[in-house]
TORDREN-897602 format. One record per atom (N, C-alpha, C): residue number from 0; atom name; y, x, z. Coordinates in steps of 0.2 Angstrom, whole numbers. Atoms other than C-alpha are relative to their C-alpha. Layout:
N
   pos   site      py      px      pz
   NUM     CA       Y       X       Z
...
REM end
This chain:
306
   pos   site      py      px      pz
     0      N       2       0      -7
     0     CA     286      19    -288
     0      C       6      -1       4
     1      N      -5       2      -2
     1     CA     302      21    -282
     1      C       5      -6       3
     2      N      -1       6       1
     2     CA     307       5    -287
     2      C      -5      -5       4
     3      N       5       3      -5
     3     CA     292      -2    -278
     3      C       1       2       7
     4      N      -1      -2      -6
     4     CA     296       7    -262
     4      C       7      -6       1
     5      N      -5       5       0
     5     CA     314       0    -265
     5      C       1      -7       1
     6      N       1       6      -2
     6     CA     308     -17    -263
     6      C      -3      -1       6
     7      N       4       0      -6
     7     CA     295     -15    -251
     7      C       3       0       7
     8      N      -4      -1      -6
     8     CA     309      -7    -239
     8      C       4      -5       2
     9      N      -6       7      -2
     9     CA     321     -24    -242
     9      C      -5      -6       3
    10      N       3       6      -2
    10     CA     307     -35    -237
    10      C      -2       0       6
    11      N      -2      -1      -7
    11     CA     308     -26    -221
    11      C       3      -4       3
    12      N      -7       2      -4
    12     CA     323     -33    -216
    12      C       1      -9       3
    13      N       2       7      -3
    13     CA     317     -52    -215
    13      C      -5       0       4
    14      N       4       0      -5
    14     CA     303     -48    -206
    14      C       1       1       5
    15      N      -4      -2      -6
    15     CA     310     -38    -194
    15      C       5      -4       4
    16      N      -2       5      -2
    16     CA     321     -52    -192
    16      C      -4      -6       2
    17      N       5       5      -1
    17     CA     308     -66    -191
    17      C      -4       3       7
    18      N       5      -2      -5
    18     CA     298     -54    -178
    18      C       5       0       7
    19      N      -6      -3      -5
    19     CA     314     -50    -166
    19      C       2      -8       2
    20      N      -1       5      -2
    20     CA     317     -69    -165
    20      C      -5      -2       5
    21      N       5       5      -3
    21     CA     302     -77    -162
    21      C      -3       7       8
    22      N       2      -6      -7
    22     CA     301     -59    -146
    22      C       5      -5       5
    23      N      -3       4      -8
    23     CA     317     -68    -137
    23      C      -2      -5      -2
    24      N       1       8       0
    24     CA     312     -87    -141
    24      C      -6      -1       5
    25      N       7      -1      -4
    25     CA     294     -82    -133
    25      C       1       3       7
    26      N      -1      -2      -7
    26     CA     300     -71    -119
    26      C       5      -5       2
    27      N      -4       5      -1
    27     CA     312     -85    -116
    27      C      -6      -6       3
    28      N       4       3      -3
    28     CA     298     -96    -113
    28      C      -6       0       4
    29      N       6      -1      -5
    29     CA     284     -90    -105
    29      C       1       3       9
    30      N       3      -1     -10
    30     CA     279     -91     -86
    30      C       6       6       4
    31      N      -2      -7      -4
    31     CA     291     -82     -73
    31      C       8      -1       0
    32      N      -6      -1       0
    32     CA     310     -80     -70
    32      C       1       7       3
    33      N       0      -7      -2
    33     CA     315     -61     -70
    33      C       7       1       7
    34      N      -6       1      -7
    34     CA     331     -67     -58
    34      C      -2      -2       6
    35      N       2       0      -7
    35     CA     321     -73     -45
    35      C      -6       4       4
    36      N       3      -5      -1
    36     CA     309     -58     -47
    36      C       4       6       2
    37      N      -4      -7      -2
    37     CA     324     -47     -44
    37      C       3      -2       9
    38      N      -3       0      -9
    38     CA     333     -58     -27
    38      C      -7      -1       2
    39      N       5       3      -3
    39     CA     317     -66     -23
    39      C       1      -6       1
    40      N      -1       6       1
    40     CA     313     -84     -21
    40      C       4      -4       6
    41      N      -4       5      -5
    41     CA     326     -89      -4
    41      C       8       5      -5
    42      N      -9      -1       2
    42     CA     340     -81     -15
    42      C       6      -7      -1
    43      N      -5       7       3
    43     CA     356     -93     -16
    43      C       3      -2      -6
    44      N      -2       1       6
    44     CA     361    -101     -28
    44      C       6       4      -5
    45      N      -6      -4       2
    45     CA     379     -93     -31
    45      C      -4       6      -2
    46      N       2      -5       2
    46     CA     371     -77     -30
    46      C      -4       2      -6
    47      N       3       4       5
    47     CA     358     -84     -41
    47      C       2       1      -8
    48      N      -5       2       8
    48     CA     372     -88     -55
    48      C       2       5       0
    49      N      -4      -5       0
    49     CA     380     -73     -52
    49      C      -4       7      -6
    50      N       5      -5       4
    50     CA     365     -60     -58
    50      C      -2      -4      -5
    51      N       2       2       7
    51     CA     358     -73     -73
    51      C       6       2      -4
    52      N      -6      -1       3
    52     CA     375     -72     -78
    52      C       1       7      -3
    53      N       0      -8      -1
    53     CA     376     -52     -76
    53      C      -6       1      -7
    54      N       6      -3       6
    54     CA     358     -52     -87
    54      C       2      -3      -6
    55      N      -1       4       8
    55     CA     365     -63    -100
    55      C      -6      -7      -2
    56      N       5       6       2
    56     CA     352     -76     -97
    56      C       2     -11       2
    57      N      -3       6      -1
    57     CA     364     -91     -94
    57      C       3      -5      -5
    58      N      -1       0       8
    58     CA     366     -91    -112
    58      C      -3      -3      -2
    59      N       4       5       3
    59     CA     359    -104    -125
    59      C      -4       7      -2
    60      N       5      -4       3
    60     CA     344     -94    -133
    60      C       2       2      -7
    61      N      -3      -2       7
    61     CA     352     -93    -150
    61      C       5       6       3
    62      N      -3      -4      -3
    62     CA     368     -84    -141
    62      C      -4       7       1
    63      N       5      -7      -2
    63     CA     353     -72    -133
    63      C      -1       6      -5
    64      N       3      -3       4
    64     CA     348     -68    -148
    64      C       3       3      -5
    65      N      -6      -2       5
    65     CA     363     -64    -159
    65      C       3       7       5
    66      N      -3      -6      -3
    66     CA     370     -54    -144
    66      C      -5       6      -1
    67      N       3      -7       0
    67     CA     354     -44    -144
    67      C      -1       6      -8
    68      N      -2      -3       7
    68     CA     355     -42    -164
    68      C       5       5       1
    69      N      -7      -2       2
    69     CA     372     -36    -163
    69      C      -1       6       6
    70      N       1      -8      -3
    70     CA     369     -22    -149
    70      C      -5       5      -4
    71      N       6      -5       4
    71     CA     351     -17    -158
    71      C       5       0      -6
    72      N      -3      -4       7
    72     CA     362     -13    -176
    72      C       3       4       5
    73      N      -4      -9      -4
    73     CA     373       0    -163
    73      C      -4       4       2
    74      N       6      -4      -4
    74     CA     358       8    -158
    74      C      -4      -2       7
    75      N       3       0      -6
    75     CA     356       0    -142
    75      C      -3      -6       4
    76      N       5       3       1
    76     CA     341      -8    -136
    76      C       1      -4       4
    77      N      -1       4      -3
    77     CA     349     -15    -121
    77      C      -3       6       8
    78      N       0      -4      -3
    78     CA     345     -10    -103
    78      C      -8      -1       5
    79      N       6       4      -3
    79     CA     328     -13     -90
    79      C       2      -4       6
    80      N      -2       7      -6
    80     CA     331     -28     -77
    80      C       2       6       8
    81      N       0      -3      -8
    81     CA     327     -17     -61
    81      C       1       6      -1
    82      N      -3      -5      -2
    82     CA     330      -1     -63
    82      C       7       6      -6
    83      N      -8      -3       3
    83     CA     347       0     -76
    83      C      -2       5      -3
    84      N       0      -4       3
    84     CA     338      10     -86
    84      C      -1       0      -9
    85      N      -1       4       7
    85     CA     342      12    -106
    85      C      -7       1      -3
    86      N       8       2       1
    86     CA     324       5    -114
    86      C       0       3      -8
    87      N       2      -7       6
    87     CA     328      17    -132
    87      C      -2       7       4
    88      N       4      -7      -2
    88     CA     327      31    -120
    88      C      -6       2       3
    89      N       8      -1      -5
    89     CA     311      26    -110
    89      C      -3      -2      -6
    90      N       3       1       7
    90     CA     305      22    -127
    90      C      -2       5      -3
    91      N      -2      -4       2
    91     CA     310      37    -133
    91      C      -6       6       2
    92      N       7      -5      -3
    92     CA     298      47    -120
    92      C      -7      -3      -1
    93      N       7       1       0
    93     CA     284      38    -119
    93      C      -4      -2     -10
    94      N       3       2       7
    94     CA     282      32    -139
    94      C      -4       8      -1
    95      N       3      -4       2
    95     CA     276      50    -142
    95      C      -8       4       2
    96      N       6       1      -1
    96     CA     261      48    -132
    96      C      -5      -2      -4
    97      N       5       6       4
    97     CA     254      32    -140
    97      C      -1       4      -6
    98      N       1       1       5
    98     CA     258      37    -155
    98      C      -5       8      -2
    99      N       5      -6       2
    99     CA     248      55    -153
    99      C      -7      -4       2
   100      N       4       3      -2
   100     CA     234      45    -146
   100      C      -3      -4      -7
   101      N       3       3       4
   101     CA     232      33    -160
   101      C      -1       4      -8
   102      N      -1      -4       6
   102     CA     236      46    -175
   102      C      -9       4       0
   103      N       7      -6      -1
   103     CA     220      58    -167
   103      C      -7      -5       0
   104      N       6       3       1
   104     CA     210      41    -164
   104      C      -1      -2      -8
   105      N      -1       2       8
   105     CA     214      34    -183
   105      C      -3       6      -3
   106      N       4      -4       3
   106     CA     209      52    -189
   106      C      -7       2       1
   107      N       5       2      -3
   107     CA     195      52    -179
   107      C      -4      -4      -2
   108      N       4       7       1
   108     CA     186      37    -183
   108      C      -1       1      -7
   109      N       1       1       7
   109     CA     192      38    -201
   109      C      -7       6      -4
   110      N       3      -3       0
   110     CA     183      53    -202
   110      C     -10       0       0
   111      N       7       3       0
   111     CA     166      48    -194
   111      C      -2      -4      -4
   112      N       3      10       2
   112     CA     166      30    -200
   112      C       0       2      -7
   113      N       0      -3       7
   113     CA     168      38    -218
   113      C      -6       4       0
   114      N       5      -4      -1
   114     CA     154      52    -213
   114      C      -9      -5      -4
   115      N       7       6       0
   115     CA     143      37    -208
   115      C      -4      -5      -4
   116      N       4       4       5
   116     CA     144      24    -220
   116      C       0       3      -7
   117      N       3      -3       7
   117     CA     141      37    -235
   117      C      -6       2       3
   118      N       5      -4      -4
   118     CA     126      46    -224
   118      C      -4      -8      -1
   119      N       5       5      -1
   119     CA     120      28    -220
   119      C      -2      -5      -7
   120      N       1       7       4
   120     CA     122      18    -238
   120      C      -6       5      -5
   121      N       5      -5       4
   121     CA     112      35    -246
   121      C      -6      -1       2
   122      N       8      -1      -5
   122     CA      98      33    -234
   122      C       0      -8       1
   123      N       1       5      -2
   123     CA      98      14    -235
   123      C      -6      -1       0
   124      N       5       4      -2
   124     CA      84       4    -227
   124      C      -4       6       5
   125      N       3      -5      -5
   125     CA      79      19    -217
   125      C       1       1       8
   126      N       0       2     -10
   126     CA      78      20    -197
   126      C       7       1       1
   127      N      -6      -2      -2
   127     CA      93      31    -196
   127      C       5      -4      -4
   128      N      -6       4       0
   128     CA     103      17    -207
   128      C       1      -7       4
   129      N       2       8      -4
   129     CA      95       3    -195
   129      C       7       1       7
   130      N      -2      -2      -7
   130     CA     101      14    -180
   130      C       8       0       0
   131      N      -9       1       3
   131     CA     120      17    -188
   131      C       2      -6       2
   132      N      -4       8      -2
   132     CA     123      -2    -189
   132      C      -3      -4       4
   133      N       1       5      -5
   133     CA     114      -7    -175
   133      C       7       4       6
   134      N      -7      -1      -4
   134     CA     129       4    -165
   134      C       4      -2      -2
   135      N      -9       2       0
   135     CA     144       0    -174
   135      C      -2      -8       1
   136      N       0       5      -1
   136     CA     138     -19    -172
   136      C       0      -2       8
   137      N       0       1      -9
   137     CA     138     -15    -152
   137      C       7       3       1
   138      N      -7      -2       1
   138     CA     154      -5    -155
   138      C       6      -6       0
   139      N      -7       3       1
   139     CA     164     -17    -164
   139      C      -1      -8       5
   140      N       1       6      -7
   140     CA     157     -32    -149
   140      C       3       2       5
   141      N      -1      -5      -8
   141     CA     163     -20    -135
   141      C       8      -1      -1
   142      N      -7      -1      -1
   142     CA     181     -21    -130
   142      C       3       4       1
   143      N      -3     -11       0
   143     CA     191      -7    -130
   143      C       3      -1       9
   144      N       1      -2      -6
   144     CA     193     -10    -110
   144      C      -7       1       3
   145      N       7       0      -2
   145     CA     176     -11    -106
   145      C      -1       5      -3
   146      N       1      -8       1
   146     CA     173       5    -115
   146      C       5       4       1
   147      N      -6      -6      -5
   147     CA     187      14    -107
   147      C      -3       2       5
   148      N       4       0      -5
   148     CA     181       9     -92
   148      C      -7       3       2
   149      N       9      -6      -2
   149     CA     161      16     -95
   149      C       2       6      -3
   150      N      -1      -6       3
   150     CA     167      29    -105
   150      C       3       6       8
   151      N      -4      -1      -6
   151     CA     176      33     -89
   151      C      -2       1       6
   152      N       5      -1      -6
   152     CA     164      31     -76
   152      C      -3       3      -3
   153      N       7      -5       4
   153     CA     150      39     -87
   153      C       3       8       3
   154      N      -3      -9       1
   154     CA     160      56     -89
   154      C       5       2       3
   155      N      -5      -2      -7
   155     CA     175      57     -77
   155      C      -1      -3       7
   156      N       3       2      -6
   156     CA     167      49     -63
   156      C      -8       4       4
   157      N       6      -2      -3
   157     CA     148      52     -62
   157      C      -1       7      -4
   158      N       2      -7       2
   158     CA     145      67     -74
   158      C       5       6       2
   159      N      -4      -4       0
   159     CA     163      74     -70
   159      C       2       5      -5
   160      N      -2      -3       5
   160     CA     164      80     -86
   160      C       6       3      -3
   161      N      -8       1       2
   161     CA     182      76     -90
   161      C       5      -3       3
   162      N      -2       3      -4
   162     CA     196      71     -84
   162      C       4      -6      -1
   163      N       0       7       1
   163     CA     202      53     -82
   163      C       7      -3       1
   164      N      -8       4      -2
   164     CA     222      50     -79
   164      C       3       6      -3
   165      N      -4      -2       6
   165     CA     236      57     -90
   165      C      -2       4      -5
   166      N       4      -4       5
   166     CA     237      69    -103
   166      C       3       5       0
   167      N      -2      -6      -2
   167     CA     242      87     -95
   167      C      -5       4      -5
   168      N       3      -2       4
   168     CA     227      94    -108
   168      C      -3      -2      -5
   169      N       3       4       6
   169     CA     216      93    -124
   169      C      -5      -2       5
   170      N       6       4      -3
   170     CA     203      86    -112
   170      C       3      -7       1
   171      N      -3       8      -2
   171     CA     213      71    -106
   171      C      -1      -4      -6
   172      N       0       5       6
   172     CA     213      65    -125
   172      C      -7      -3       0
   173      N       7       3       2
   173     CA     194      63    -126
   173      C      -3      -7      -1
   174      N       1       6      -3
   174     CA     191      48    -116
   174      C       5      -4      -3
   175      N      -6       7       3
   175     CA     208      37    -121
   175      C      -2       1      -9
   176      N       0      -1       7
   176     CA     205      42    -140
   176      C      -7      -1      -3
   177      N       5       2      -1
   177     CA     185      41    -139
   177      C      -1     -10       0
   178      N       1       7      -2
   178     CA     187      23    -133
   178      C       4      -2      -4
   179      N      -5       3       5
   179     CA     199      18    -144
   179      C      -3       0      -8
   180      N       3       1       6
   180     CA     191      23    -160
   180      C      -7      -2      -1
   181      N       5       2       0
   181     CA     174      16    -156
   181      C      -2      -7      -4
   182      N      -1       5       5
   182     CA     179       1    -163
   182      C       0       2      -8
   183      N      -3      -3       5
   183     CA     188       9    -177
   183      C      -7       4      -5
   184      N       5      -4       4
   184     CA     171      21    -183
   184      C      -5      -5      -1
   185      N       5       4       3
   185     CA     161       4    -183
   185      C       1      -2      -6
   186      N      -2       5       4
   186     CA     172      -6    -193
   186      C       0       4      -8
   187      N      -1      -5       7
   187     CA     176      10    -206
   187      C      -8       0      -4
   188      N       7      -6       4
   188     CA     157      16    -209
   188      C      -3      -9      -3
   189      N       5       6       3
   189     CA     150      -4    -211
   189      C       4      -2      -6
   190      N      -3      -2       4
   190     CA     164      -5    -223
   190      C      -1       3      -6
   191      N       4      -5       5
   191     CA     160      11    -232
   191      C      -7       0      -3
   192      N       8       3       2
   192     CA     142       7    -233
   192      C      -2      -5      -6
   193      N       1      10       4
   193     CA     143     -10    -239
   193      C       8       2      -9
   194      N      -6      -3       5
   194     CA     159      -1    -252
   194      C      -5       4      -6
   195      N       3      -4       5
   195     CA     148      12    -259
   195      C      -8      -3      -3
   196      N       5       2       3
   196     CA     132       3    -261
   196      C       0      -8      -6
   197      N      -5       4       9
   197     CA     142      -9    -275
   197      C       1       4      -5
   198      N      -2      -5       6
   198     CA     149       6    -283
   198      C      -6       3      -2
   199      N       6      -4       2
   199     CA     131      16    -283
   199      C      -6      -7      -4
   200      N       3       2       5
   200     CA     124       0    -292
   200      C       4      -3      -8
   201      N      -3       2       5
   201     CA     137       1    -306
   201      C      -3       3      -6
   202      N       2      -2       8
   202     CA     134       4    -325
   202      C       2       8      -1
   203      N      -2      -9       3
   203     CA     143      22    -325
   203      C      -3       5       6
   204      N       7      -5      -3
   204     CA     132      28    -309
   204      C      -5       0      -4
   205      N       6       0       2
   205     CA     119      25    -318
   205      C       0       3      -5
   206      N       0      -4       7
   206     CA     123      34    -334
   206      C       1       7       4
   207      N      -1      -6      -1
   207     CA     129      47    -324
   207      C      -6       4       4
   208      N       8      -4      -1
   208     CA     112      51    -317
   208      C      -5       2      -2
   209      N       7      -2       7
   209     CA     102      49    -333
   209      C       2       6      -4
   210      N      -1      -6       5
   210     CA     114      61    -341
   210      C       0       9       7
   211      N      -1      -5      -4
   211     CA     109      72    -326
   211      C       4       4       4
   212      N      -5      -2      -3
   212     CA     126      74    -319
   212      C      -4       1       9
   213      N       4      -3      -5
   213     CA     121      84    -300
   213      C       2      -5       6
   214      N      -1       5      -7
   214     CA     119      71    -284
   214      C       7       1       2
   215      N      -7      -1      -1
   215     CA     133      78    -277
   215      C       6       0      -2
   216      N      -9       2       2
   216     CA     148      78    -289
   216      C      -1      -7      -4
   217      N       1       6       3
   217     CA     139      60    -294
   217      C       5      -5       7
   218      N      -2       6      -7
   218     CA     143      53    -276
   218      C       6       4       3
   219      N      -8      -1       0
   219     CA     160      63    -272
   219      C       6       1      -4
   220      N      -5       1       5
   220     CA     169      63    -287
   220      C       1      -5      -3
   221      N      -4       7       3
   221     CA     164      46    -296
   221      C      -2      -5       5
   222      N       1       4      -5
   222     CA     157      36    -283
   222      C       4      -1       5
   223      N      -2       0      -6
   223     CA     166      40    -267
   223      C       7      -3      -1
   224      N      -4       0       3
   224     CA     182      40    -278
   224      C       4     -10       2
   225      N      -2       8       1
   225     CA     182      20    -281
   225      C      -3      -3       6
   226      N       2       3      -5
   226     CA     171      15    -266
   226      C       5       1       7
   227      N      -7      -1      -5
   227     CA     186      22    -255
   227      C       5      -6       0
   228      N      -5       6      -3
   228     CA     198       7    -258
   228      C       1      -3       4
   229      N      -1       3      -7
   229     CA     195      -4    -248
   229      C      -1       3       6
   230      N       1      -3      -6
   230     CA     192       7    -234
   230      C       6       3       2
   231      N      -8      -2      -2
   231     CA     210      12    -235
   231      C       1      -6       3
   232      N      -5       9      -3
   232     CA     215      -7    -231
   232      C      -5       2       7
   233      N       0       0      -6
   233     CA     205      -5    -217
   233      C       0       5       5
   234      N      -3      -6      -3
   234     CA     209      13    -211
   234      C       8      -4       2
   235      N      -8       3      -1
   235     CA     228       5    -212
   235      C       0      -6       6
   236      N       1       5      -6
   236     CA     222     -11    -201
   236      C       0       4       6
   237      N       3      -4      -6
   237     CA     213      -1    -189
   237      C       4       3       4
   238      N      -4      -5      -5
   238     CA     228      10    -187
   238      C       4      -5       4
   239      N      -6       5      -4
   239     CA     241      -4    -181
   239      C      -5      -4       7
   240      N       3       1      -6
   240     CA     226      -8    -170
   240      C      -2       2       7
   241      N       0      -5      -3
   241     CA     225       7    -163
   241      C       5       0       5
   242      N      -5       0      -6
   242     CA     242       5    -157
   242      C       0      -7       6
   243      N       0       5      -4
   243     CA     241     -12    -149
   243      C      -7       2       6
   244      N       5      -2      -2
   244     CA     224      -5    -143
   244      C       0       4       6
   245      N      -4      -2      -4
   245     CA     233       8    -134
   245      C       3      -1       7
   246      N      -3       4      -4
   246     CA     241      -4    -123
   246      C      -6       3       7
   247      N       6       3      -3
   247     CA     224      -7    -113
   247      C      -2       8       2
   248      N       1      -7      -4
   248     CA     220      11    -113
   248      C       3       2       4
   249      N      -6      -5      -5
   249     CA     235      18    -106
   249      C      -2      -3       5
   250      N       2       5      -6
   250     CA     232       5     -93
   250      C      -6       6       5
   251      N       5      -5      -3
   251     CA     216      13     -89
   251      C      -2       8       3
   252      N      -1      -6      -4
   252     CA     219      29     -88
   252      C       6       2       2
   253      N      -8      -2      -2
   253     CA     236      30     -83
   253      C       4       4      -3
   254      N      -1      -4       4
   254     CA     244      37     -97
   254      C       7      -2      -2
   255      N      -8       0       0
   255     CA     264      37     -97
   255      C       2      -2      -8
   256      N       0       0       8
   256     CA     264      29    -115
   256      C       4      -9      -2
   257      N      -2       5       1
   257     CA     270      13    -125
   257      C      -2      -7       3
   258      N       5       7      -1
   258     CA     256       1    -121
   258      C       1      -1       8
   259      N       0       2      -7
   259     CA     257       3    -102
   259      C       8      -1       1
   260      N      -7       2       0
   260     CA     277       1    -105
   260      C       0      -6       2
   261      N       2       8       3
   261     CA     273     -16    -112
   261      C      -1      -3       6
   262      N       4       5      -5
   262     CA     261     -22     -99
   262      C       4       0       7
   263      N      -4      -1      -5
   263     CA     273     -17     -85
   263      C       8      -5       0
   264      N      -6       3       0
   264     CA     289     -24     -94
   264      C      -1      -9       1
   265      N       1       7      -2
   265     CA     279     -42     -94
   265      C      -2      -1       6
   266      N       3       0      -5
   266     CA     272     -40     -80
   266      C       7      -2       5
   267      N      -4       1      -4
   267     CA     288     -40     -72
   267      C       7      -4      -4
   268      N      -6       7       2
   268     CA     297     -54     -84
   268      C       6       7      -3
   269      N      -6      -5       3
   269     CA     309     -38     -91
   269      C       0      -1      -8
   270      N      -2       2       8
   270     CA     315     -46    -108
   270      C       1       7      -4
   271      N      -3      -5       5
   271     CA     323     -29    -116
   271      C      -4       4       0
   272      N       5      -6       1
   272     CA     308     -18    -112
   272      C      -6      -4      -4
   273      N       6       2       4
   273     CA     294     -30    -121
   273      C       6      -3      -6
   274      N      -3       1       8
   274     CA     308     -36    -135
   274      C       0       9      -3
   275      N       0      -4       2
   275     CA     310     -18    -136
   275      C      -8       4      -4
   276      N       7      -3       0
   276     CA     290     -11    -135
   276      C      -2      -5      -9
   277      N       3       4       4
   277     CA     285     -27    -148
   277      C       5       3      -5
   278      N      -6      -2       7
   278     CA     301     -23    -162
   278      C      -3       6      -1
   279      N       3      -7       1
   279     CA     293      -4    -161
   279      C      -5      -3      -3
   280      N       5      -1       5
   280     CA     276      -9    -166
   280      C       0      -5      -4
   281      N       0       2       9
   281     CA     280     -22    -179
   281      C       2       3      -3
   282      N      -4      -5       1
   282     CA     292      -8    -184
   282      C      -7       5      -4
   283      N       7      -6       2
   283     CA     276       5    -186
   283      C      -5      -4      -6
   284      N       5       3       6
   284     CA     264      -9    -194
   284      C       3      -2      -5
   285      N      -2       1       6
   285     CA     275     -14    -206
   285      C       2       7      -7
   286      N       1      -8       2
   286     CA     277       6    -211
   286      C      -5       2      -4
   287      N       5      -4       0
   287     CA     258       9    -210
   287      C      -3      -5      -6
   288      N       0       2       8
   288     CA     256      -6    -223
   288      C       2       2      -5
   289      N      -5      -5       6
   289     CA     268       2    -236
   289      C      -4       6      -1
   290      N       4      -6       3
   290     CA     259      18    -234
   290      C      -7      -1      -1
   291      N       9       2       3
   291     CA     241      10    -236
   291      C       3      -2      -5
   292      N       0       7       7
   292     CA     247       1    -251
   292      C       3       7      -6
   293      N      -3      -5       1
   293     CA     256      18    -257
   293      C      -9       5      -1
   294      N       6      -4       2
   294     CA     239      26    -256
   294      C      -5      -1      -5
   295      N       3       3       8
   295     CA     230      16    -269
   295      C      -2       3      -6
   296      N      -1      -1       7
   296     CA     237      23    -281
   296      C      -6       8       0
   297      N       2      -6      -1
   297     CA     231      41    -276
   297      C      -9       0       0
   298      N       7       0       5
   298     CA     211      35    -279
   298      C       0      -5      -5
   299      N      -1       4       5
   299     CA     215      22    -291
   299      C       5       1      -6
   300      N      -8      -3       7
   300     CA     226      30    -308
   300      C       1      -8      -1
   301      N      -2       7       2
   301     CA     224      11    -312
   301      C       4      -5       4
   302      N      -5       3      -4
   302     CA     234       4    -299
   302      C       7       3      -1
   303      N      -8       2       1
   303     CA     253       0    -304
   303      C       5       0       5
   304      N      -6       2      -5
   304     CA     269       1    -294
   304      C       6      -4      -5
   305      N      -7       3       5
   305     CA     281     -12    -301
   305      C       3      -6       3
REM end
């Protein structure tokens, strides 16, 4: 296994390269100029040249993109356009957010949607597994701002139930972490449903129910055991979606985190805060694949690391 980490870690290294380029060639091209976002549009031209020059954006785009290599290996991620401030350290505070956010929604979700789609593949064709997959089917259609949003009027608006902007308490979480896995507990449980009702028509369930073996250590020892795999690949997916998902929340409730970073740094053309925010979550996804795939093994003895 080691030896399979060992590589999995070196394959790191091009991607991470492939993602980091194609951040400056992209932000390089799209809509906006952050130099005439900073004088405004009667700036002169000297002055003009002066601050491009200062950002480094006078440069060929290869150039850009080596210089920004060669500071990210020293640690440093570079600085933000308007307010000179360094974008590892604003990363630094806000990444701890998101990432509480998405780890509680990811547990969250995995949790139910797992509940569910065992509850619902046991009691198949019956109202309450009609009722299961007529939700996750309006769930996973729903966008994760538009349930931000109702989730948000519903309960911090009209009921006052909860409350709707930062995360000063465990109530704050509800709503941003609620909204976000709603997706995430469709996609798991129809998943695990449609996983477990393959494995419960196999040749050794059915032996194991003639030779008496008791309902319950038939469907969480050997059934749930093998029907779990594929539900790890998409616990793994969902998590890396969760982060990008994040973005859109934070927005909505105003939540000091990575995603409202992002949308902020494009928002206002800031190259080293959205090269920065994007290099993080490819960064994490590439992580959260290695340990789904790392998981495998733990319900499968037959899965190989080589």
């Amino acid at each position: 296994m080691i030896e399979y980490i060992g590589k999995r870690m070196l394959q790191i290294i091009p991607v991470l390269l492939i993602v980091s380029f194609l951040i400056v060639c992209l932000t390089r091209l799209a809509p906006g100029d952050p130099v005439l976002l900073m004088l405004g549009e009667d700036a002169a031209p000297e002055q003009y040249a002066q601050v491009e020059a200062q950002m480094g954006l006078d440069k060929p785009v290869i150039k850009q993109y080596i210089d920004y290599m060669e500071s990210l290996l020293s640690g440093d991620m570079g600085k933000t356009y308007f307010r000179h401030l360094p974008v590892a350290k604003e990363i630094g505070t806000r990444y701890p957010n998101t990432f509480k956010i998405a780890v509680i929604a990811a547990i969250v979700s995995s949790l139910i949607g797992i509940a569910l789609g065992i509850y619902s593949a046991l009691h198949r064709g019956t109202m309450v597994d009609s009722i299961i997959m007529i939700l996750s089917l309006v769930a996973v259609s729903t966008p994760v701002f538009f349930m931000a949003i109702l989730l948000m009027v519903a309960f911090g608006v009209e009921l006052k139930w909860l409350p709707i902007m930062g995360l000063s308490s465990w109530k704050h979480y509800i709503l941003p972490v609620a909204s976000l896995a709603a997706q995430s507990v469709a996609t798991i449980s129809r998943t695990m449903r449609s996983s477990m009702l393959d494995v419960m028509e196999e040749d050794y369930i059915r032996t194991a129910i003639a030779c008496g073996i008791p309902r319950p250590v038939m469907i969480f020892k050997n059934a749930l055991r093998n029907a779990i795999v594929p539900v790890v690949t998409v616990i793994g997916v969902a998590f890396g979606q969760l982060l990008t998902g994040a973005a859109i929340t934070e927005s909505v409730f105003s939540i000091n985190g990575m995603g409202s970073y992002m949308i902020s740094g494009v928002m206002s053309r800031d190259y080293p805060v959205v090269q920065g925010t994007i290099l993080i979550f490819a960064l994490v996804f590439v992580a959260v694949n290695l340990i789904t795939d790392l998981c495998y093994g733990l319900f499968d003895p037959r899965i190989s690391y080589k």
